[in-house]
C-alpha positions as CSV (number, residue, x, y, z in Angstrom):
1,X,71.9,154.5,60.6
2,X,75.8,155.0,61.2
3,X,77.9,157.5,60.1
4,X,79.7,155.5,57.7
5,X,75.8,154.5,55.9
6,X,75.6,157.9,55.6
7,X,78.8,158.7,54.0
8,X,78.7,155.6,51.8
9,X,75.0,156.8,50.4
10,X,76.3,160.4,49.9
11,X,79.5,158.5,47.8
12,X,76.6,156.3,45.9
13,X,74.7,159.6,44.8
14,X,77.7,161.5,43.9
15,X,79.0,158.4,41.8
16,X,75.2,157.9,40.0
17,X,75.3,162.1,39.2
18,X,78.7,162.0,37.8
19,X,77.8,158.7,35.6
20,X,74.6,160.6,34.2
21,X,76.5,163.6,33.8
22,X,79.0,161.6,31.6
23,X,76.2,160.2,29.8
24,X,74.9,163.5,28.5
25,X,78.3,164.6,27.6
26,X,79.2,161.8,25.5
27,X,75.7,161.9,24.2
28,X,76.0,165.9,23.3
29,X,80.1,164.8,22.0
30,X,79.2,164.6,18.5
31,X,76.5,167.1,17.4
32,X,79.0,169.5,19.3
33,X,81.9,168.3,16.6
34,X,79.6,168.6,13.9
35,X,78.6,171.9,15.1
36,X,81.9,173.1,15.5
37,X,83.2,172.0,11.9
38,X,80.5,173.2,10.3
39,X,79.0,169.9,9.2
40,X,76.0,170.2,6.6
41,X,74.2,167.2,8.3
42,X,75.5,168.3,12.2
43,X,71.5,168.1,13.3
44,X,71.1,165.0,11.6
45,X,74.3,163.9,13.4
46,X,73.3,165.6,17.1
47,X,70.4,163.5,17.0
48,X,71.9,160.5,16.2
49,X,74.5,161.2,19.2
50,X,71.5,161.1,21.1
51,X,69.8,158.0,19.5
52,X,73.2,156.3,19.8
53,X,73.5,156.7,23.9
54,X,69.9,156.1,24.4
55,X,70.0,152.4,22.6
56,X,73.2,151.5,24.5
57,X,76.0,153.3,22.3
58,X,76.0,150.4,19.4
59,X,76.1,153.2,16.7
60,X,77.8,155.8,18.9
61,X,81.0,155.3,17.4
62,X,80.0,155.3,14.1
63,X,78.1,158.5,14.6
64,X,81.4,160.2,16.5
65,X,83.2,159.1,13.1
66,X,80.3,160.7,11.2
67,X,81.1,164.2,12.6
68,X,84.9,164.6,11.8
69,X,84.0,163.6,8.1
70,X,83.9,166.0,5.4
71,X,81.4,165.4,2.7
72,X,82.1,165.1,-0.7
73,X,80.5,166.4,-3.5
74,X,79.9,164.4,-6.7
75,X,82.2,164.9,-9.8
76,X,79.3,165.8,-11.6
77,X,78.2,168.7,-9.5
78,X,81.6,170.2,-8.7
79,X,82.1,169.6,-12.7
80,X,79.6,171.8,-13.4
81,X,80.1,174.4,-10.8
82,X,83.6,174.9,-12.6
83,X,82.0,174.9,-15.9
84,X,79.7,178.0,-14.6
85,X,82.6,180.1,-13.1
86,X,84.4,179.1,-16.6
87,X,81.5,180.5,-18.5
88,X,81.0,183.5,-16.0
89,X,85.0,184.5,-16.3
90,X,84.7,184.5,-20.1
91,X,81.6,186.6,-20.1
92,X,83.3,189.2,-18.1
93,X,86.5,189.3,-20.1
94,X,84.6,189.6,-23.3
95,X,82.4,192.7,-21.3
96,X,85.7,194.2,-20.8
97,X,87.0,193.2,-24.6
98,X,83.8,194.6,-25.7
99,X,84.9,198.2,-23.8
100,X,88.4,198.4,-24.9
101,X,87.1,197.7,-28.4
102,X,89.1,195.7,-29.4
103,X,86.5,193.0,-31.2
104,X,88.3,190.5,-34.3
């Protein structure tokens, strides 16, 4: 074995560590951005990172996208979370009403 054998499978190694190495970053990418923005579903998202580079990146992309979205709540359930605080701010001012007394 030459020198330059030698040098070309030390070159071969380094090139198959750094393309693992970028496999596992891009793998990690986004369960790191769901993490990050605080995503309700980032572990649901992490794994599909993970599932995505595994089966050849088909629904990599579509994960990545995934992670920078913000869910949305239905109109029904943020419709009732105003109604509560609505309801909760009128009790209170009537409690202080009530202790001024002032009632009509």
């Amino acid at each position: 074995m030459s020198g330059l054998d030698i040098f070309a499978i030390i070159v071969l190694l380094i090139l198959i560590v750094a393309a693992v190495a970028i496999w596992i970053a891009l793998a990690m990418l986004p369960g790191k951005i769901a993490a990050k923005r605080n995503h309700p579903q980032a572990e649901a998202i992490n794994i599909g990172g993970w599932l995505g580079a595994i089966f050849g990146g088909v629904f990599w992309p579509i994960i990545l996208v995934w992670a920078f979205t913000k869910p949305t709540v239905p109109a029904s359930a943020a419709e009732q979370g105003e109604v509560q605080a609505l309801s909760d701010r009128v009790a209170v001012l009537e409690k202080q009403r009530a202790q001024v007394g002032g009632t009509t």
